[in-house]
C-alpha atoms as a printed R data frame, in Angstrom:
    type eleno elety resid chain resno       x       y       z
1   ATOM     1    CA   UNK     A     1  67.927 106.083 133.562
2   ATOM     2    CA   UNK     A     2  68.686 102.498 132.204
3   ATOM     3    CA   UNK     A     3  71.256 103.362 130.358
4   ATOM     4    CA   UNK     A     4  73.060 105.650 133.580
5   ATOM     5    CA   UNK     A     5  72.532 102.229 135.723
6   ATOM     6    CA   UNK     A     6  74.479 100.421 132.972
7   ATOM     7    CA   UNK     A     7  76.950 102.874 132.631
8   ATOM     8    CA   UNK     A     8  77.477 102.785 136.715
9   ATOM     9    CA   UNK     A     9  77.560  98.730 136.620
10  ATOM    10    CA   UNK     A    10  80.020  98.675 133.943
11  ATOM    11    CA   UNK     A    11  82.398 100.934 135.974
12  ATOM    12    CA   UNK     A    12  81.922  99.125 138.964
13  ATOM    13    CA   UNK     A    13  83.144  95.822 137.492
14  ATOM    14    CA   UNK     A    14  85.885  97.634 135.641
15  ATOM    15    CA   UNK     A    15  87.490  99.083 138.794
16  ATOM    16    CA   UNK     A    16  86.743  95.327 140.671
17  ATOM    17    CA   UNK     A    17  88.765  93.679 137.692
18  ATOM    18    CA   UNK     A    18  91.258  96.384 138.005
19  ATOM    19    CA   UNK     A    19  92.333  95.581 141.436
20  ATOM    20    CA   UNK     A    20  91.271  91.891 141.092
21  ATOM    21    CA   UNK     A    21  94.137  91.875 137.864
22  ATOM    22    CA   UNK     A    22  96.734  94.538 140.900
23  ATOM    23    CA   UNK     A    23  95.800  91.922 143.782
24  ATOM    24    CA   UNK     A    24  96.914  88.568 140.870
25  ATOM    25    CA   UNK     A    25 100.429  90.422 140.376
26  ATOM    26    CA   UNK     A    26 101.012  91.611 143.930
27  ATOM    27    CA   UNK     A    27 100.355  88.197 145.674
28  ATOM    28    CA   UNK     A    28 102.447  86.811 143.128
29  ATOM    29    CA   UNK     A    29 105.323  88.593 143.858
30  ATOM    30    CA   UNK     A    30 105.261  89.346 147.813
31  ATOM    31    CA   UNK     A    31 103.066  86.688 148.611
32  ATOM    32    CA   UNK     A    32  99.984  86.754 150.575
33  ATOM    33    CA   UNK     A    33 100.527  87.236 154.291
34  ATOM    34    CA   UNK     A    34 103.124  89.680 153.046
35  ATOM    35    CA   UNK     A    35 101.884  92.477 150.968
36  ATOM    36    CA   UNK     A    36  99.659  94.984 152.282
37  ATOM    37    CA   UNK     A    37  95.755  96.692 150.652
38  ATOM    38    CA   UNK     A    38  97.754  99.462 149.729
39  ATOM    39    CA   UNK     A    39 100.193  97.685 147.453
40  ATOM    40    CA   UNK     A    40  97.288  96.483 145.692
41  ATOM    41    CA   UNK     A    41  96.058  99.793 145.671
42  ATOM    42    CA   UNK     A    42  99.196 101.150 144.387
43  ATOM    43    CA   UNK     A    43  99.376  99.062 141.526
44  ATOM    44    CA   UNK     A    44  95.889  98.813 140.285
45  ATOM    45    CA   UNK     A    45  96.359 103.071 140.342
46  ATOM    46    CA   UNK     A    46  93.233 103.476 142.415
47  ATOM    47    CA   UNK     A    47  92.354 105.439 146.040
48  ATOM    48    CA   UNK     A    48  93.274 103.443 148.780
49  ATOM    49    CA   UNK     A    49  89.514 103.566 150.290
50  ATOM    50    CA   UNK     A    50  88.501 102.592 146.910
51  ATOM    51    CA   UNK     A    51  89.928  98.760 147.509
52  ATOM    52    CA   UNK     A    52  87.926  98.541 150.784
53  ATOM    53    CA   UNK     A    53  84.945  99.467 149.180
54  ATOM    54    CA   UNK     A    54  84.617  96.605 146.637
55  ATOM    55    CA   UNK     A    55  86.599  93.745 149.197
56  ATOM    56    CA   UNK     A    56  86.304  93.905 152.598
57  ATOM    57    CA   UNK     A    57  89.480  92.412 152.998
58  ATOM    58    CA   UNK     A    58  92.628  90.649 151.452
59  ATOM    59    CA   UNK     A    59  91.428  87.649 152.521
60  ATOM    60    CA   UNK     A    60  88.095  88.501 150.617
61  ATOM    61    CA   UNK     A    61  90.035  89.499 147.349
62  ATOM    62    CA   UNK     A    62  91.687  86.159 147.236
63  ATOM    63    CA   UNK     A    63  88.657  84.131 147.935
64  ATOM    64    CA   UNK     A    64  87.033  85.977 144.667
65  ATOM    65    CA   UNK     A    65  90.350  85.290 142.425
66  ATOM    66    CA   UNK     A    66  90.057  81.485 143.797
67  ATOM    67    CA   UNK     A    67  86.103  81.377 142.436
68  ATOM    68    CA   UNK     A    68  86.770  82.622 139.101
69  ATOM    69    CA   UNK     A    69  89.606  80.159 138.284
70  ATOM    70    CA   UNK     A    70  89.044  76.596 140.033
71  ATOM    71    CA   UNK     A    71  85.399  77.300 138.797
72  ATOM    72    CA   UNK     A    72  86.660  76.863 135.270
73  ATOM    73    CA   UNK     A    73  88.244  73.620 135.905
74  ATOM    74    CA   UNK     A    74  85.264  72.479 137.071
75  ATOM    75    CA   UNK     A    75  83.864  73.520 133.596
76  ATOM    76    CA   UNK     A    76  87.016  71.978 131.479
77  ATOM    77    CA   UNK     A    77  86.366  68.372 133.152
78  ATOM    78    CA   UNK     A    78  82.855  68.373 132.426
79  ATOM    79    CA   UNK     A    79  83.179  69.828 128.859
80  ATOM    80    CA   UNK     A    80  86.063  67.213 127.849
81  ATOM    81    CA   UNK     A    81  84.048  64.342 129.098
82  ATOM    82    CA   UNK     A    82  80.927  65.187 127.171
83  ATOM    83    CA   UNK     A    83  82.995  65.909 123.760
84  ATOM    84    CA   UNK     A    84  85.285  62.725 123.722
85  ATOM    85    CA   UNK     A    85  84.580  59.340 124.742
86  ATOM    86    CA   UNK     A    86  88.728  58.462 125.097
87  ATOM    87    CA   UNK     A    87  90.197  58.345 128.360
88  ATOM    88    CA   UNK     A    88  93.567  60.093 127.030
89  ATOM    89    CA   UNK     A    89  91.556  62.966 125.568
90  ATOM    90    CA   UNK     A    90  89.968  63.930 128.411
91  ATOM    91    CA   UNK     A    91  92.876  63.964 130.354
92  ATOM    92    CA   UNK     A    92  94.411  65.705 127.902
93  ATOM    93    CA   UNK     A    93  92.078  68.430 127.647
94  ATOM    94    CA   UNK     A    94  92.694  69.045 131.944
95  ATOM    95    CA   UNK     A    95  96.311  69.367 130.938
96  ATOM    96    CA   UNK     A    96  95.877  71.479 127.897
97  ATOM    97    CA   UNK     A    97  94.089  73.507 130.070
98  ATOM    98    CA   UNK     A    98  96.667  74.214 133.014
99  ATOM    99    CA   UNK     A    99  99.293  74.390 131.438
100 ATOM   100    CA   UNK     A   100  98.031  77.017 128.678
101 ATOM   101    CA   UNK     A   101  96.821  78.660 131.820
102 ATOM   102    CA   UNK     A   102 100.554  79.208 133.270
103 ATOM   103    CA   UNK     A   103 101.761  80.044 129.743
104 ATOM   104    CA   UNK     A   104  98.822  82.650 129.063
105 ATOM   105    CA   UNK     A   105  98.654  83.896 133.209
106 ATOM   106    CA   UNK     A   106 101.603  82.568 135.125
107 ATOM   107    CA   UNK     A   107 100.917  85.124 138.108
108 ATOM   108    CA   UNK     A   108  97.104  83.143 138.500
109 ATOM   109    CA   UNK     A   109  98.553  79.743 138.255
110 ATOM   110    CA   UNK     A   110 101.346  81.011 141.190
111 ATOM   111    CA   UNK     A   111  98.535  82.185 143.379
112 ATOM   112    CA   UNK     A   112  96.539  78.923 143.229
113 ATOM   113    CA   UNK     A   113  99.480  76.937 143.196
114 ATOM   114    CA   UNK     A   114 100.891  78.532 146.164
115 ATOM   115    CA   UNK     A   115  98.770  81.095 148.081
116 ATOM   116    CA   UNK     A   116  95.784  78.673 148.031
117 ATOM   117    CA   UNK     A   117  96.252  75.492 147.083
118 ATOM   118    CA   UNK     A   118  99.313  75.270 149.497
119 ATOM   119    CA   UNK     A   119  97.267  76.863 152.507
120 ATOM   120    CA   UNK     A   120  94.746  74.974 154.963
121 ATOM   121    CA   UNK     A   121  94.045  78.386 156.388
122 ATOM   122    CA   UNK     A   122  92.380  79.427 152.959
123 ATOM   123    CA   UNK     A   123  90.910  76.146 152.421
124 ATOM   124    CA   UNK     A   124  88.018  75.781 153.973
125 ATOM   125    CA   UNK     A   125  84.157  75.535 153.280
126 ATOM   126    CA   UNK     A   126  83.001  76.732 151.211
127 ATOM   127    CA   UNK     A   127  86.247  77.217 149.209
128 ATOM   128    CA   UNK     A   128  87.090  73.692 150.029
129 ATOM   129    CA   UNK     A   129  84.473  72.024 148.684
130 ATOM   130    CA   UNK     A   130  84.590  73.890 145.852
131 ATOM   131    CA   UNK     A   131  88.404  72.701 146.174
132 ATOM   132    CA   UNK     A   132  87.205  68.880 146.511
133 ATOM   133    CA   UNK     A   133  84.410  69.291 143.548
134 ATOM   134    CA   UNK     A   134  87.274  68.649 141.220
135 ATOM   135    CA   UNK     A   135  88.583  66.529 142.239
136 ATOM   136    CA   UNK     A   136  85.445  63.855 142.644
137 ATOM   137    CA   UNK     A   137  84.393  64.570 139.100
138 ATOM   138    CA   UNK     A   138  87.746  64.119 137.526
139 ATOM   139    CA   UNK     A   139  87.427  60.648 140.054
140 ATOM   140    CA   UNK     A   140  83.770  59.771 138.766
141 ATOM   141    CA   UNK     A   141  85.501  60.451 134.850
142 ATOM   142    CA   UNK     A   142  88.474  57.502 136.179
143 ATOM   143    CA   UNK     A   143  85.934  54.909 137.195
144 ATOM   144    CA   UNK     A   144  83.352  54.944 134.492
145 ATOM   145    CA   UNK     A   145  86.452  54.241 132.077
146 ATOM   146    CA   UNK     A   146  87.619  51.786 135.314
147 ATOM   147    CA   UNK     A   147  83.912  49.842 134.799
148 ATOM   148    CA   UNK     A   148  84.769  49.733 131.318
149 ATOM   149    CA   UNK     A   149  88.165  47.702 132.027
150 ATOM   150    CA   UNK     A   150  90.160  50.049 130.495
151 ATOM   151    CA   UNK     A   151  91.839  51.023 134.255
152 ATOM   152    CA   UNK     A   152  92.334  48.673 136.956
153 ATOM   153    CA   UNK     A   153  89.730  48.424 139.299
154 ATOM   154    CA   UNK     A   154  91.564  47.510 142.075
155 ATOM   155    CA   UNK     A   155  93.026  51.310 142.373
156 ATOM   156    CA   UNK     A   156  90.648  54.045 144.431
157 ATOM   157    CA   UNK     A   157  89.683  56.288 140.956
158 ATOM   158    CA   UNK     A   158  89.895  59.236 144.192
159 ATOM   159    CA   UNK     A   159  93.240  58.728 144.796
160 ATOM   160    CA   UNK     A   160  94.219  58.171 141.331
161 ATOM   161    CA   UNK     A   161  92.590  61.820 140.610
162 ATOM   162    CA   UNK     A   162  94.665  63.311 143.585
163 ATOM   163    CA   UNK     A   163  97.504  61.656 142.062
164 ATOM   164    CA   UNK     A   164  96.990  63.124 138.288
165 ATOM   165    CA   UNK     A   165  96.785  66.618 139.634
166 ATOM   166    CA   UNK     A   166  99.474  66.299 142.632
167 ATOM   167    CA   UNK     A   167 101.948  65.350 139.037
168 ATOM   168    CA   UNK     A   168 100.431  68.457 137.687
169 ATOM   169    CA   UNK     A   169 100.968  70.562 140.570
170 ATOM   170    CA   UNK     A   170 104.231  69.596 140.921
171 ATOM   171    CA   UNK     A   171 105.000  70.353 137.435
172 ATOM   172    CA   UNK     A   172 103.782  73.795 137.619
173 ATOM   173    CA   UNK     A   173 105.950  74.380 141.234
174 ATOM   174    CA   UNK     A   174 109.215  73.228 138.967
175 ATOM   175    CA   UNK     A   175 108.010  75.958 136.467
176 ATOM   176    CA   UNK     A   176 107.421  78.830 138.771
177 ATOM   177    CA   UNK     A   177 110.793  78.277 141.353
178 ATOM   178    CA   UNK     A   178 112.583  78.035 138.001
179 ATOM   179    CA   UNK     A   179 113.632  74.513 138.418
180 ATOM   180    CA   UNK     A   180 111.908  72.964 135.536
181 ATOM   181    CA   UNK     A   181 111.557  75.092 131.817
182 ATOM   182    CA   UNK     A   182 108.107  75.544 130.506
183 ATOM   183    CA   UNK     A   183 108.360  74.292 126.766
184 ATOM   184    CA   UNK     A   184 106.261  76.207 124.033
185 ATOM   185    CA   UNK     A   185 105.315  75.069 120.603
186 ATOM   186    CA   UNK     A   186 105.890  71.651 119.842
187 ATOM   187    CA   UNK     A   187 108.389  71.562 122.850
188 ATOM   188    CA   UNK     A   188 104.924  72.119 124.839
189 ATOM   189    CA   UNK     A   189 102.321  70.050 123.067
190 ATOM   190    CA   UNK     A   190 105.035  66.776 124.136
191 ATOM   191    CA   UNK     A   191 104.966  68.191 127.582
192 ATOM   192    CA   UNK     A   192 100.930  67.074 127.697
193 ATOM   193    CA   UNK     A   193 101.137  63.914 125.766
194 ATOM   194    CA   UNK     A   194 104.000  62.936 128.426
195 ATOM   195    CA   UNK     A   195 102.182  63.654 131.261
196 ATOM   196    CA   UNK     A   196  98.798  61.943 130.051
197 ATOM   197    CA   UNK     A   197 100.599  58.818 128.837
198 ATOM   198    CA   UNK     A   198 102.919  59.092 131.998
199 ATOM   199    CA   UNK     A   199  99.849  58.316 134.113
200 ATOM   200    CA   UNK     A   200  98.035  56.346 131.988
201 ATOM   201    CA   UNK     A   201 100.946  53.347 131.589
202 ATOM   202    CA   UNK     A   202 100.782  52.852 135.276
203 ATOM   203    CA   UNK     A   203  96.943  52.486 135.748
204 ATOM   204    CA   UNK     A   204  95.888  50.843 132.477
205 ATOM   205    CA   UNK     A   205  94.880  46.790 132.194
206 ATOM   206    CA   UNK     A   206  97.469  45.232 130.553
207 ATOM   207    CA   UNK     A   207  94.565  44.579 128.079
208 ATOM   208    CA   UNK     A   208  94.132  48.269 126.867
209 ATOM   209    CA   UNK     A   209  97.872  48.849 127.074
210 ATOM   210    CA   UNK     A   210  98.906  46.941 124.120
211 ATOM   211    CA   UNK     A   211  95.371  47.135 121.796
């Protein structure tokens, strides 16, 4: 009995993360307001009931794709602040993480760049404070380094976290309109030490800059 509820279970979250993966790809390329429950259905393969039975709607698919992935940036500030006590690590670590993310999944990093991140119709509570979360602990990570005048305290560590990622975002927009070329390799691993130290130079005390 056991084992036939496991078996069930496991088939229920293998035909969610099959249309979850169909609804990633579809929104990427028609966009949201766009493409239609049965072009998801289409190309996750499945009945076109079958969709409306796991999500009630579109709107409900995206929400889900938004949780899984702004939940682990959440998880990648908290993690770099607890394993390195450097500023430019941590940072580091945030951009790492993005832009490995567009390199591994560009069709996610599309959809919360553009669908959702772009959109005050998706954004709101709950998804917005789950939205905002990340942006107050990446600001909480700025002024403990600010008390320890490494960063001048003069600057709002809030708007100086809205400013890292709005450079970010704006990276990742260049990538996926074509405008900019994602590097890989070494090309890449410059890419994140330019960005960190980018930001850095301008908020540093002229102290920590040259020691």
């Amino acid at each position: 009995m056991e084992k036939t509820k496991k078996k069930r279970r496991a088939a229920t979250e293998e035909k969610k993360r099959l249309i979850l993966n169909a609804a990633v790809h579809v929104f990427a390329e028609k966009g949201f307001h766009r493409c239609r429950i049965s072009d998801i259905a289409t190309r996750a393969g499945v009945a076109y009931g079958l969709v409306y039975h796991y999500f009630d709607n579109k709107e409900a698919i995206l929400n889900t794709i938004f949780e899984e992935n702004w939940g682990l940036l959440d998880k990648v500030i908290d993690n770099a602040a607890e394993q390195s006590s450097e500023l430019r690590e941590k940072l580091r670590a945030v951009v790492a993480f993005i832009l490995d993310a567009h390199q591994l999944a560009p069709d996610i990093i599309q959809v919360m760049v553009i669908e959702i991140a772009r959109s005050s119709k998706f954004l709101k509570k709950p998804k917005l404070d789950a939205y905002e979360r990340v942006f107050s602990r990446l600001a909480e990570v700025l002024a403990q380094h600010q008390s320890q005048g490494e960063l001048d305290s003069t600057q709002d560590p809030k708007l100086l976290a809205y400013s890292f990622f709005g450079s970010l975002e704006l990276i990742l927009t260049g990538y996926l309109i074509h405008t900019l070329q994602p590097g890989t390799g070494d090309t890449l691993e410059s890419i994140k030490s330019a960005l960190v130290d980018n930001f850095l130079n301008g908020i540093r005390t002229s102290a920590s800059r040259t020691s």
